[in-house]
C-alpha positions, 0 to 999 in steps of 0.5 A: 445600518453601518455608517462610518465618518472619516476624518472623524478626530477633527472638529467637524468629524467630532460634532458630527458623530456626537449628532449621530450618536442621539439620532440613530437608536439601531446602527453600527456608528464607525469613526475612521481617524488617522491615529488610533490614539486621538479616537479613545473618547469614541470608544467610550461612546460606543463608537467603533474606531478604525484606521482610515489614512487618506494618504495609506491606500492599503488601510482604507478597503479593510476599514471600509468593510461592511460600511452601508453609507461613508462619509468624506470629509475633505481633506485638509491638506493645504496642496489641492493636489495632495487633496484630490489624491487622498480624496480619490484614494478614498473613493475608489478604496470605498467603491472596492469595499462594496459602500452602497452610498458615499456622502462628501463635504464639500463646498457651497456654492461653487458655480458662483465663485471661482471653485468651479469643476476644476477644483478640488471639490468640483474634480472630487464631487465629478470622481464621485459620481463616476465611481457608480455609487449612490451618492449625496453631496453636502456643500458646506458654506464658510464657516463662522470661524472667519469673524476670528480674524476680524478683531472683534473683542478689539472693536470692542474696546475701542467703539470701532469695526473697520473693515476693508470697503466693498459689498460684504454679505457673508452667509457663513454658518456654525460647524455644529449646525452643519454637523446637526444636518449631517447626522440628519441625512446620514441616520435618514433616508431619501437623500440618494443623489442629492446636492444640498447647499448648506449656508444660511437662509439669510446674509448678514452684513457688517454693520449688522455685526457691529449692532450684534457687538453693541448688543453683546458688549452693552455700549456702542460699536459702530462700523466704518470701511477703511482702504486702510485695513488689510489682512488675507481673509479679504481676498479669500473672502472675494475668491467665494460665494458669501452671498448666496443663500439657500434653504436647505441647511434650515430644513434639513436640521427642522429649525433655524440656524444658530443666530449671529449673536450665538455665532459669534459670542465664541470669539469674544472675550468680553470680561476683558474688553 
């Protein structure tokens, strides 16, 4: 079994391949990245590296050579334009180079917010399964990385969470689970034409966040919704599905997602609040 990861260098790409690396004993693990220079870690690992540029066509069918199973990580391209493009380049580049079965990230729950199939990741996931190839769609949920803007270790210091008013119910996970049940399906089997919805089992609140403050920090931290408070996460927020939940995350890793409590400790520094 050949399975190869594009966009490997980034965060996500990384924590998948240190997965796969404890979860396939006879394999051939390929890391795709953009510059060769940022990959020397993964040959230390025993990883093979090759040049897969989204946006270089001509570097994709040759890396693809002898893959039984591509991984494509979405780009992160701000244009979802560019996106669609590069995202295509790799299909049809993996398609040409005889890939049995391609496996994409994409995002959670689009039916119920308003990334619906003409998004980028709708168009990609419809790009797909129109190339013929088997396939497994791995719809990632929001990352816990958003609680960063939330002035967190702030609250902190001064007793207070304030947050913009509304029903917030967030089902955000960690990317190092993600990772965890990436690596599963990839070194796995059975998974052919699956879609999978990779969020939390259960939502969380904020005031659920501030008890989890109280408890880190070791004195009181309270909620409040305050009109007041304005920042752009807000709108991205309300332009997604937070609030849907699904088991598919837990039973792919065998166990339960990473606590808000561990979540989030990464984005406190709490010898200096």
């Amino acid at each position: 079994m050949t399975i190869m990861i594009t966009g490997a260098a980034g965060q996500l790409g990384n924590l998948i391949i240190e997965n796969l690396l404890a979860e396939l004993s006879d394999g051939t693990i390929i890391a795709g990245v953009r510059n060769l220079d940022t990959a020397t870690h993964f040959k230390d690992k025993g990883v093979v590296v090759r040049c897969a540029d989204y946006d270089r066509p001509e570097t994709l069918q040759d890396a693809f050579a002898g893959v039984n199973k591509l991984l494509l990580i979405s780009s992160s391209h701000s244009d979802d334009a560019v996106r669609l493009t590069q995202h295509t380049n790799v299909i049809d580049a993996a398609k040409a180079a005889g890939v049995a079965h391609i496996l994409y990230t994409s995002f959670a729950f689009p039916q119920a917010g308003n990334k619906g199939t003409s998004s980028v990741h709708g168009l990609t996931e419809q790009a797909i399964l129109d190339s013929g190839m088997e396939y497994t769609i791995l719809r990632n949920g929001l990352y816990i990385d958003f609680v960063g803007v939330l002035g967190l270790n702030e609250a902190i210091r001064s007793g207070v969470l304030a947050t913009q008013p509304g029903d917030w119910q967030f089902n955000a996970v960690t990317r190092r689970d993600l990772a965890r049940a990436t690596a599963k399906v990839l070194a796995g089997s059975g998974h052919e034409h699956r879609i999978y919805e990779l969020a939390a089992a259960q939502t969380w609140t904020f005031a659920g966040l501030a008890e989890v403050l109280t408890e880190l920090a070791g004195k009181p931290v309270i909620h409040t919704a305050d009109a007041s408070v304005q920042h752009w996460i807000y709108h991205f927020l309300n332009s997604i599905d937070t609030k849907s939940t699904s088991n598919d995350l837990e039973q792919l890793m065998g166990q339960p997602v990473t606590s808000l409590k561990e979540s989030i400790a990464p984005f406190l520094n709490l010898e200096n609040v």
